[in-house]
N, C-alpha and C positions, 0 to 999 in steps of 0.2 A: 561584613559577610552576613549580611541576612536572608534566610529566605522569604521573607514576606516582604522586600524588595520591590515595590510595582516596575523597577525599570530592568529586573532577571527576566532572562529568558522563561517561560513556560514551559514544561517540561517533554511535550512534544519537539518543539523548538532546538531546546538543548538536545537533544537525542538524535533529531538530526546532521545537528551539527557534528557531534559526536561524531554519529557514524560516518560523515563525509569525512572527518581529519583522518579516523583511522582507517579509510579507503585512501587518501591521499599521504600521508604521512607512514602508517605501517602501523602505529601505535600513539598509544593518548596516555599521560599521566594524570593522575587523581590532580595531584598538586596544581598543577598547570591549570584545567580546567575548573579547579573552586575560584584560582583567579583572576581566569579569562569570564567567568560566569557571575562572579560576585556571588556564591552559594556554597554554602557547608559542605565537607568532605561527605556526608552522611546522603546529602541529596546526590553527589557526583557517584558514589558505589550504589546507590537505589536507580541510578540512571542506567551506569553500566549494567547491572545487574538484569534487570529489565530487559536491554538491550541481548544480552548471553542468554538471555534465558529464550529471545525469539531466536536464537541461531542465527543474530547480523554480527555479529562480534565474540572473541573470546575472553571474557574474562581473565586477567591474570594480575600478579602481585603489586600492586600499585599504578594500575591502571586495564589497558585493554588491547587488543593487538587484533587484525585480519581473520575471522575464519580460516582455517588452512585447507579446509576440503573443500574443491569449489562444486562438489555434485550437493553439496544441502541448497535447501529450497527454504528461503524463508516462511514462515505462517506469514497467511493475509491480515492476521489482523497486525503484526509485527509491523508492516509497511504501508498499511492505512492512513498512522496517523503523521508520518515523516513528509517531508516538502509539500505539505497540503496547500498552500498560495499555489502553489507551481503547477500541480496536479488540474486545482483549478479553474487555473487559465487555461491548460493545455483542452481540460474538456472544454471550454467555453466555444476555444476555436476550433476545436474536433467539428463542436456542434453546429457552429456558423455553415458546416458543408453540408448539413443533412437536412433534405427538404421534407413535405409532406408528402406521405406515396412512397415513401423509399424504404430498400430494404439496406439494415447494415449487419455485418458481424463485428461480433464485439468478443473480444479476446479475456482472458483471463487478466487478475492486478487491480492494486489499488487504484492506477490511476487510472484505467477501464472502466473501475468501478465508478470513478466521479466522471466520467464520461455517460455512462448510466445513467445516473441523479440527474444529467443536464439533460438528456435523451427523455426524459421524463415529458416535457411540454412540447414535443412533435406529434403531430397526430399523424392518422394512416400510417402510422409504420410498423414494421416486419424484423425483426430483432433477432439474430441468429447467434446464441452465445456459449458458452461451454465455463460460465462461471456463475458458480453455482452463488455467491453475493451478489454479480446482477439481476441472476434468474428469481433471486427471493426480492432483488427490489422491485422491479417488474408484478412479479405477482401479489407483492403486498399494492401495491395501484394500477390497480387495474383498470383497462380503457374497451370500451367494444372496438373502438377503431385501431386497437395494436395487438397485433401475432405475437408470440414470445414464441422460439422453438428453441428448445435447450438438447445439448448432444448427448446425453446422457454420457456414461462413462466411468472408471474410476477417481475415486476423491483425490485430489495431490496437497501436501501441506499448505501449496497455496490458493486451497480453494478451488482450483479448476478442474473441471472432468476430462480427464485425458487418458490414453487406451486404444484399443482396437474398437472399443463400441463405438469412442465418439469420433473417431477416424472415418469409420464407417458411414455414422450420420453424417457428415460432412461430406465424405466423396457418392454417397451414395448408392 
């Protein structure tokens, strides 16, 4: 059980994983996971812990169990760094559909947001979004030939502006 293991998971990695068992399974033990992980008790409660503290998991006595309130909203940043391969790919092929000249809406989430980053190398386009991570990524690179309209709105813990303002800016 080492952590400086080059063949452990990284700790984004484990976290996900994490969070997937105790989406599928109900609950996760410390113990189970230092030996499905190959890594110290000390790294598996810094993971959990981590993970409770974004509101994707509850912490509890020897390991972790499901959120029980389904009205919480994870933090963005809490689900940025989870299934990122995944994430991706998915913008990679998001982006294969969007030509030059086009306008898209681009939704709140992490993986919007790496739809975003790919949306980066399209020129002429028209970018309609209500999250306020791609509207900062957008404006930190900026292009004469790209629109950014952002719906304004109130902040939601995951980062998107949602409300009657940005309702509005949308239906117009």
């Amino acid at each position: 059980m080492n952590d400086g293991d080059q063949s452990a998971p990284l700790a984004p990695q484990r976290r996900s994983e994490i969070l997937t068992q105790v989406e599928s399974s109900g609950s996760v033990r410390v113990s189970d996971l230092v030996l499905r992980f190959g890594v110290s008790d000390m790294t598996i409660r810094r993971d959990i812990s981590a993970l409770a503290t974004e509101g994707l998991i509850t912490r509890v006595h020897g390991g972790a169990i499901p959120v029980t309130h389904s009205a919480h909203e994870p933090a963005f940043a809490a689900k940025a760094g989870l299934q990122s391969a995944a994430k991706r790919a998915i913008a990679r092929e998001a982006v294969s559909l969007v030509s030059e000249g086009e306008s898209v809406a681009l939704a709140s989430g992490s993986t919007c947001h790496q739809v975003a980053r790919e949306l980066l190398g399209i020129r002429d386009l028209t970018v309609v979004t209500n999250s306020v991570p791609a509207a900062a990524l957008f404006s930190e690179n900026p292009r004469e030939d790209r629109t950014l309209l952002v719906t304004g709105g109130e902040r939601t813990p995951s980062a998107a502006l949602a409300g009657p303002i940005a309702d509005a800016t949308i239906t117009g």
